[in-house]
N, C-alpha and C positions, 0 to 999 in steps of 0.2 A: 425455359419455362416448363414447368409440369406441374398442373392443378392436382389438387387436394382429394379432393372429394369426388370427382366424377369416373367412378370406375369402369362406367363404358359408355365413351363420345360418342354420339351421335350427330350425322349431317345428313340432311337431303336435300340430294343435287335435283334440282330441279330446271339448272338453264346448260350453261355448258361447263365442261372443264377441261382446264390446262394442265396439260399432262408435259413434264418433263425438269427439268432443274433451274428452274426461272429462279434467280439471284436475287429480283426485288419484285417489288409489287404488280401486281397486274388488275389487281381490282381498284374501281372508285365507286362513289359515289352512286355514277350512273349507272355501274353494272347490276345485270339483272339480278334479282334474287335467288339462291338457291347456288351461283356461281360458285368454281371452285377455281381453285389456283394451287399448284406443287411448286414449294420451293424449297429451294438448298441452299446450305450455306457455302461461300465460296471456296472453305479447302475442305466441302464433302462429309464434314464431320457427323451433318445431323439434316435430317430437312424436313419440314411442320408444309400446313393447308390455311392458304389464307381461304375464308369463308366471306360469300357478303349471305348472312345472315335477314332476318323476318325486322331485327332490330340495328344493322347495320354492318358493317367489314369487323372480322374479328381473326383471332387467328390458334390454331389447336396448338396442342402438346408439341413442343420440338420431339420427335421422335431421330434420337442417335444412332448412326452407323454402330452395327456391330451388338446394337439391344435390341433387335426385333426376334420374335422366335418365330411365328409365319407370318405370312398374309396367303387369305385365299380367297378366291372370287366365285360366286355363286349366282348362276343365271334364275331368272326368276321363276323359268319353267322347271328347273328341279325340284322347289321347294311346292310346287301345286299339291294339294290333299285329293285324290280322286274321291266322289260321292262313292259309300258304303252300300251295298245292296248284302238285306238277306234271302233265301230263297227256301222255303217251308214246302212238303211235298211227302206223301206216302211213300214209306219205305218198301220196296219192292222185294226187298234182299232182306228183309225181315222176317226167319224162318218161323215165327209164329204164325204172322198173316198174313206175308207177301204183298201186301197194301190192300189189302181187301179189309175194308172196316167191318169188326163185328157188332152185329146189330143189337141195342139195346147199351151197349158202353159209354160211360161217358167220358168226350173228349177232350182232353184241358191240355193249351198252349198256355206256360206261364211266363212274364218278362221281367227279370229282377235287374231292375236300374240303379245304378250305383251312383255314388253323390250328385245325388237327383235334387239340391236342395245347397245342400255344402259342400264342404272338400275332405270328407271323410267317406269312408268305406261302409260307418256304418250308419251313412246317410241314405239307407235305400227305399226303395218306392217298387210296389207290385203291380203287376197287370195283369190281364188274362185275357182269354178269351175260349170260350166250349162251347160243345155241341152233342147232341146225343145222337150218335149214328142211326139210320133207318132203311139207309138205302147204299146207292153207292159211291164210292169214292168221289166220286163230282158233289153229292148231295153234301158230303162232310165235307170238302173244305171250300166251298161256295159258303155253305153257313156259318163255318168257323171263320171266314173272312171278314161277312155281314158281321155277325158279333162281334169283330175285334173293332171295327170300323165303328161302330156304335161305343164299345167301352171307352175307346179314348177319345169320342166325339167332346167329351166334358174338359179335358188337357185346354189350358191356352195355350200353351207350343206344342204343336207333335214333332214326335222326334222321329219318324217318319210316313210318308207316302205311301197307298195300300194299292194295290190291284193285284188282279189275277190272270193267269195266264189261259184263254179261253180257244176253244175249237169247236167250229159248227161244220159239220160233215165234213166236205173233203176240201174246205176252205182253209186259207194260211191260218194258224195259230194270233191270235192280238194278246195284246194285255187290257184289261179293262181296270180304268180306276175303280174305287169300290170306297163310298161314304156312305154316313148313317141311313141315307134314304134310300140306297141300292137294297132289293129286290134279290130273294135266293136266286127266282128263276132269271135272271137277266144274268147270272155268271153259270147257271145249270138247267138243264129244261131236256128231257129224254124227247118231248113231244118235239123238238126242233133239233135235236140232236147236238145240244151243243155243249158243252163239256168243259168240265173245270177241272184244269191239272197240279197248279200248283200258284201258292202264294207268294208275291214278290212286295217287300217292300224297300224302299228308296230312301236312304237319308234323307232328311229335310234340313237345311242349312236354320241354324239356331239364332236367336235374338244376340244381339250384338250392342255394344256402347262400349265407345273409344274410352280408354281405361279403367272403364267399372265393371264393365259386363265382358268377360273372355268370350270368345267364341271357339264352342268346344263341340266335339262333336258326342252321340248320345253313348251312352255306357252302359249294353244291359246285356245281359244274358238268356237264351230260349234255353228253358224246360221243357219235357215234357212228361206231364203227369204220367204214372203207370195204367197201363187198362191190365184187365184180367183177361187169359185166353186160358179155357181148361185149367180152370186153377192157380192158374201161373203167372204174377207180372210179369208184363210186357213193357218197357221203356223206351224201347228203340221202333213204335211204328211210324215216328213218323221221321223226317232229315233235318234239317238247317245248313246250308249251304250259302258260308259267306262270300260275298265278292265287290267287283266293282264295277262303276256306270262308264265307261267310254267316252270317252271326250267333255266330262262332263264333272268339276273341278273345284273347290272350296282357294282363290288363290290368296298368296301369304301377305296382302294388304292389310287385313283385319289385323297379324302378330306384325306387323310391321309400325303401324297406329301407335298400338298398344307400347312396343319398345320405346318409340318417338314421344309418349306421352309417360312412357316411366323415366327415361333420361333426362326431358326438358324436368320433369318434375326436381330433378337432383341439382337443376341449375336454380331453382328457386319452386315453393310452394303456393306461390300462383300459381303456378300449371297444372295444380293436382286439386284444384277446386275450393284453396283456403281463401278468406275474406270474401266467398260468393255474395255477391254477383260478383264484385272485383276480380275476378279470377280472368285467367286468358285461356279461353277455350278457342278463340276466332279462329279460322283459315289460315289467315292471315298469319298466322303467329305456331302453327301447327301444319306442316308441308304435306303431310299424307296424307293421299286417297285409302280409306280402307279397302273401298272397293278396286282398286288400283293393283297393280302387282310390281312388284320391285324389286331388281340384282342388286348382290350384296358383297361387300369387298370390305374384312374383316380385317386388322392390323392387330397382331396382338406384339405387346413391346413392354420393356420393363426399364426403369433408371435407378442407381442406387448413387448412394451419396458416401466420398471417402472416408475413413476412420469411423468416428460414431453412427455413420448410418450404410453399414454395407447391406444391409438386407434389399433384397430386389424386390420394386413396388409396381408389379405387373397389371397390367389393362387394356383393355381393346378400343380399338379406334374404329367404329361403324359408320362406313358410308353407302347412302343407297340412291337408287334412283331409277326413275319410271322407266319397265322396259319398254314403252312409247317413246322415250328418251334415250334409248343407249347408244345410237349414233352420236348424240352431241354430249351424251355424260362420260363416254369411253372410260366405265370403267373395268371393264379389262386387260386395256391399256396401264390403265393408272396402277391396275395389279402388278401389273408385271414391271413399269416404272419405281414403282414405290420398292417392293423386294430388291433390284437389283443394286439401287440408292444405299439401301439398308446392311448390301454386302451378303445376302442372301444367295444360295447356289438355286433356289427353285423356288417357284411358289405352285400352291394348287387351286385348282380348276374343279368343281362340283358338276357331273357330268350331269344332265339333264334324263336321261334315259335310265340310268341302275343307282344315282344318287352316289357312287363313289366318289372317294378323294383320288385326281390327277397328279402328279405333281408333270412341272413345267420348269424346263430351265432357262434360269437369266443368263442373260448375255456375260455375266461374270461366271456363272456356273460354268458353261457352256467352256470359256475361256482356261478355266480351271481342270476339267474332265480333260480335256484336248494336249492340255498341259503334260497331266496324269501319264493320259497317253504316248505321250514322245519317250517321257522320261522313262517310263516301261521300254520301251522301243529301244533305246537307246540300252538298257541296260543289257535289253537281250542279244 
């Protein structure tokens, strides 16, 4: 069997699965939803996933020894997005004016967001925010803060989080959030000594809906306006320094949804919202948590057909499931079962730490290398 139309399977295991080269059935009726089963045929040739499915026991693509080109397994913690942080702050190293604002200037942050609207480029959207220096560098970005914090007060999504990094005499550094009703001197105040050094703002995790709305994270670029020093523009007084928040994570549930509601779509358009209401948006009938995270264990395989159809009709086989689940979804078991079935020397492993490809070898690979080996020995 090898369907038509569905160029990339999707299943989410959501109870357990059987891993290994079971001959005949292991699911019924009674077994839980989400279940999986690995079978083979008994002289090895090929071996397919019985599923019990939202609609019943079904069973995937036989996938043939010898047609697979990988499989690799991807723990959920690698595909994490860390929250984006910028960080805005007078240039000290700026040989015009070493971060010392000059007085009477005025100061323009600009933020040019890109398909802020659609999915082109030259969908962009302006921001800003200024100040006209008077005093000193706490004075200016304490108020260029307060103003930005007000300009986007009017956004229904902010794309993100404002506060400032503040110091009161010889006390620890904080960060204080900063909204439209925040006060210059509550981030600046000479009379209390307290000091504002630089602007941080936080991604803010964007609106979301399971296959209509992506969730993306924002797109814009800091400016910054030129001042004049002695005649001369100046472009560089102030930094932008991008980085990231620590332990603190956009996880891949949201593009996991979204796959899960583009692939059922391919099995029929009920899933994609035709005949609404009639349509199946339920739970029930759609396994993913967006807010959920979930390992990924990718097959990609191809069959061709003798004489008139030699050309190779490749596609992926995607199964996932809750890493609340990975003791009883084992699938990185099933990785490495499923490759060595397939006559594979390796599969790979997406490491959680630097996002590389591992590779890992099968027990035939393994068998093979070892082989390698003697017969070198031997020769020498």
């Amino acid at each position: 069997m090898y369907s038509v139309n569905q160029v990339n399977q999707f299943y989410c295991v959501t109870a357990s699965t059987l891993v290994g080269d079971q001959s005949y059935s292991k699911l019924t009726s009674a077994s839980n939803t989400g279940a999986v089963v690995q079978c083979k045929s008994a002289d090895g040739s090929f071996q397919y996933f019985q599923y019990k499915s939202p609609g019943g026991i079904i069973a995937t693509d036989r996938i043939k020894k010898g047609k697979v080109k990988w499989v690799t397994y991807t723990p959920a913690e690698a595909m994490r997005k860390p929250l984006r942080t910028w960080t805005i702050a007078m240039n000290a190293n700026d040989p015009a004016t070493e971060g010392t604002p000059v007085v009477g200037q005025h100061y323009i942050i600009n933020f040019a967001f890109r398909n802020y609207f659609g999915m082109s480029d030259e969908d962009t959207y302006e921001k800003f925010t200024a100040a006209i220096a008077f005093g000193s560098a706490s004075d200016l970005i304490a108020n260029l803060a307060v103003t930005l914090a007000k300009n986007f007060s009017r956004e229904i999504d902010m794309p993100f989080t404002i506060s400032v990094k503040t110091k009161a005499g010889s006390s620890a550094a904080t960060y204080t959030a900063v909204t439209p009703n925040t006060k210059v001197s509550d981030l600046s105040d000479s009379d209390t000594s307290l000091v504002a050094s630089e602007i941080l703002l936080t991604e803010f995790v964007q609106p979301y809906e399971r296959g209509r709305m992506k969730l993306t994270s924002p797109d814009f670029t800091v400016r910054f306006s030129p001042i004049v020093v002695s005649g001369v523009e100046d472009r560089v007084w102030a930094t932008c320094t991008e980085g990231v928040v620590s332990g603190e994570y956009i996880k891949n549930g949201y593009e996991t949804a979204d796959l899960e509601w583009f692939c059922m779509g391919e099995r029929g358009d009920q899933y994609r919202g035709k005949d609404w209401p009639l349509s199946i948006t339920t739970p029930e009938a759609l396994l993913v948590s967006p807010t959920g995270e979930y390992d990924y264990v990718v097959i990609h395989f191809w069959d061709d057909i003798d004489n008139e159809g030699p050309q190779k009709s490749e596609r992926d086989m995607t199964i996932v499931a809750s890493k609340d689940n990975r003791s009883a979804a084992k699938l990185a078991d099933l990785a490495a079962s499923v490759a060595g079935a397939a006559g594979l020397d390796y599969y790979t492993v997406v490491t959680e730490s630097s996002g590389k490809y591992v590779p890992v070898a099968t027990a035939a690979g393994l068998e093979a290398r070892v082989a390698d080996l003697e017969e070198a020995a031997e020769g020498d």
